[in-house]
N, C-alpha and C positions, 0 to 999 in steps of 0.2 A: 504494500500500500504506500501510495505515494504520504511523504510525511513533509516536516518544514524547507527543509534543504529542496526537494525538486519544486515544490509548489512557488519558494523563491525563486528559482533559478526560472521556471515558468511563466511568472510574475516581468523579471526582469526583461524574458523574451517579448513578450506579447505586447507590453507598453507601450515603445516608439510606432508598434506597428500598428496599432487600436487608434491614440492619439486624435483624434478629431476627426476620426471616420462616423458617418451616418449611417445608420440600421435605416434600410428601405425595406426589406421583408423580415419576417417573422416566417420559419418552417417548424412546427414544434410536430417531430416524428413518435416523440415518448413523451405525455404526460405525465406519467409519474417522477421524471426527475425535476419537474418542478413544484411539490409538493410543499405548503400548501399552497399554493398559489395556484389558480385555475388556467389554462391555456387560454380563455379569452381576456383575463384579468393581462396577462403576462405579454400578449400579441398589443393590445392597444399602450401597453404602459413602454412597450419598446420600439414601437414604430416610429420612425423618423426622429430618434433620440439620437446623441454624438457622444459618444464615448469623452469624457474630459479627464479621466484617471484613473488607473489600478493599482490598488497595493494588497497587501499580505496578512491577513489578520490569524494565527497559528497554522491550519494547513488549508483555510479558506482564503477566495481570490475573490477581495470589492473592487467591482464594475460602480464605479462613478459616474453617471448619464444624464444630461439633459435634455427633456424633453421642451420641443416647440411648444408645447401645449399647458408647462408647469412654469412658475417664478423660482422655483428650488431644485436642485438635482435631488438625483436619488439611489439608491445600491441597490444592487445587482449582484446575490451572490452567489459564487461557485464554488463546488467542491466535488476532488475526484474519485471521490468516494475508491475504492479499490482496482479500479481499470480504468476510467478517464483519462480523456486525452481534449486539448483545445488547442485546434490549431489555424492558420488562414491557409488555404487553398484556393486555387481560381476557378473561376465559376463552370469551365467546362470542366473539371475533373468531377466524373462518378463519384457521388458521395458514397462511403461506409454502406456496410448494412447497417452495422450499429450508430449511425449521428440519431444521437438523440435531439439534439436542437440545431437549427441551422440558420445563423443571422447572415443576410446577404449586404455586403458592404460596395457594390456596383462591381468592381472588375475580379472581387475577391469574396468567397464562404468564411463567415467563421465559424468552425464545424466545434459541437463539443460532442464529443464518439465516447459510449459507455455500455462498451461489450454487457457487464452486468448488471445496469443501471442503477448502481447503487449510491452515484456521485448526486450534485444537488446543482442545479440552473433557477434562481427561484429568486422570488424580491422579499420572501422574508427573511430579515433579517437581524433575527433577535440570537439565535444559535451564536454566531461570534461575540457578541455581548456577555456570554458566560464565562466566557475564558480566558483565564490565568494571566501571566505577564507574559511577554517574549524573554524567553531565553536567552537573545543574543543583546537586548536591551538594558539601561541601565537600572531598570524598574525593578530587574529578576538579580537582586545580590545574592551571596553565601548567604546574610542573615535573614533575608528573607525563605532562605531555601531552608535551613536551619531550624526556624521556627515553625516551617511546616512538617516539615518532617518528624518533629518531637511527637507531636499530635497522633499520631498514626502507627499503628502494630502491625498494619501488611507489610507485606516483603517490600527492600527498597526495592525490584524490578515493576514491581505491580503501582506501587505509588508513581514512580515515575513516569508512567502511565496515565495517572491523572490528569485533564485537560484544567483544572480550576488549579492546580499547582501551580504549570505551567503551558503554555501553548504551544503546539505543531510536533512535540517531542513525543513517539509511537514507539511497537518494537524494535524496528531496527538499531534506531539510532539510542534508546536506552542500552539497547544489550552491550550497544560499542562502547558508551560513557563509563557503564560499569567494569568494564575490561578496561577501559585506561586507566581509570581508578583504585582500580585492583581491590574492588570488595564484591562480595559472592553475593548476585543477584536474592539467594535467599534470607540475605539479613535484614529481620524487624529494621524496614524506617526509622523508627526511633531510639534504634542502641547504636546507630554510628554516632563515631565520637565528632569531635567540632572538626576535627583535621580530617576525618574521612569526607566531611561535608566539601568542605572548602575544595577538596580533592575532586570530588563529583561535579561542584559546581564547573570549574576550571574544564574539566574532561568534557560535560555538554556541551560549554561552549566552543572547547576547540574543537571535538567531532562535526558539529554542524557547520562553525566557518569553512573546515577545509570541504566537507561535502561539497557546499555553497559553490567553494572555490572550483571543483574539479566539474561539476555540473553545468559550469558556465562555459564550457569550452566545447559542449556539447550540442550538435547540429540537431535541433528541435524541428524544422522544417519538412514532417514528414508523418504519414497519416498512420500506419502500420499497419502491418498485413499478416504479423505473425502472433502466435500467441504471446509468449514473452520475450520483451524484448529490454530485460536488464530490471533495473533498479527505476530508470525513467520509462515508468509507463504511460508517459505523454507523446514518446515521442523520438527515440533514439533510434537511427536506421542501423539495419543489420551491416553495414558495411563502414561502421565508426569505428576507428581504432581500438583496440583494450586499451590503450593508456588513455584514453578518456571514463572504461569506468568507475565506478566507486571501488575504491580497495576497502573491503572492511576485513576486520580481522577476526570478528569471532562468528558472524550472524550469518547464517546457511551453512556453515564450515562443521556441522558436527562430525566427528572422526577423523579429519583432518586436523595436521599437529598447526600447534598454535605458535606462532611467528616468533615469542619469546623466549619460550623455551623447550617447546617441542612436545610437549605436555597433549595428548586427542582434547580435542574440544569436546564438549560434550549438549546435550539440547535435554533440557526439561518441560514441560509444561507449566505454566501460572496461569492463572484467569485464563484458561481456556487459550492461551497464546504461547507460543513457543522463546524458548528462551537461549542463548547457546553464552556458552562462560567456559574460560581454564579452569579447571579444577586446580590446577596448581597456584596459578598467577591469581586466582581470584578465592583462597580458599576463605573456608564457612566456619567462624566460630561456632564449637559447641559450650 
């Protein structure tokens, strides 16, 4: 599932290229990804509006829009739920089976394609309103993170998890923090000490900037045709170098040795999610 790092890096793509273009059609192929919002509510609130700005709210994308027909803009949000992709294409290219919404920009589609519709095209927007600080912001310190975490007896993997923590931070990219951090996904949130925190903190942030970093170097211009196609499931063509993907080092890798020390990886379940950790490099207080 796409998490903070591709939805930024997605964010950053689609900007310059949205920027003051006009929606003249509305195609909505899947209502349900705009839930709640009705497909005639959503066709007149988007017609002949202009795109004026998008940014990143944890792993949702606001659409900023002006309508000819309002005094106020208004949001527009997306989310790619577990297969989403948004991308522009030109208008004579065959659309997807799966585009679930299709906004026509005059010589360009902008397709959102969600193989399992579970991503979200919708003008409610109360969903990002619940959620936590940014992570890479100045808002989300150690002692902020510190004082959450007191609070709380689930596993640090599972907390970390929590979107009212923090924003856009999922599996992936917790199971990597805890592996640089070098503490065992299964330890009570609230028994790490102040230095494991500070430790954690540091590690989110720097997993994410470099994700950020290695993501942006990545040719998003392209609809997909395969099932998986990496970590960016927006977007990455099969023909982009491996030193453009993510290098992670613990998450997918179970049974393969861990880059430290050689130690198999190993994969747990938590909340129904999978987890992958060194047993050595991250071991479990009893």
């Amino acid at each position: 599932m796409p998490e903070l790092p591709e939805v930024e890096v997605l964010v950053r793509h689609l900007r310059p290229l949205l920027q003051d273009k006009i929606i003249r059609t509305v195609h909505v192929r899947r209502a349900r990804v705009l839930a709640p919002t009705s497909p005639r509510k959503f066709t007149r609130a988007l017609r002949g509006a202009k795109f004026i700005r998008l940014s990143r709210r944890g792993k949702y994308l606001l659409f900023t829009l002006q309508s000819p027909t309002r005094s106020e803009p208004f949001l527009l949000v997306g989310h790619l739920g577990m297969t989403g992709r948004m991308y522009l294409r030109p208008v004579k290219t065959p659309l997807p089976k799966h585009a679930a919404v299709v906004l026509n920009l005059g010589a360009q589609n902008f397709v959102f394609e969600d193989t399992r519709y579970f991503g979200r095209f919708t003008l409610d927007a109360t969903a990002p309103d619940k959620l936590g600080p940014e992570p890479l912001e100045k808002q989300f310190t150690a002692e902020h993170l510190a004082r959450a975490l007191k609070r709380s007896a689930q596993s640090i993997k599972v907390k970390l998890l929590d979107q009212s923590l923090m924003a856009g931070v999922g599996n992936i990219y917790a199971s990597e923090a805890l592996f640089r951090a070098g503490i065992s996904p299964r330890t009570a949130a609230r028994r790490l000490t102040l230095r494991q925190v500070v430790k954690l903190w540091l590690s989110i942030r720097e997993v994410l900037a470099e994700a950020i970093a290695r993501g942006s170097t990545v040719p998003l211009d392209y609809a997909g045709d395969s099932a998986r196609d990496g970590l960016f499931y927006f977007g990455r063509a099969p023909a982009t170098p491996d030193s453009y993907e993510e290098r992670l080092r613990v998450y997918d890798r179970a049974g393969r040795p861990c880059f430290d020390c050689g130690t198999q990886i190993k994969r747990l379940v938590q909340a129904a999610r999978s987890t992958f950790y060194c047993p050595r490099c991250q071991r479990h207080a009893r």
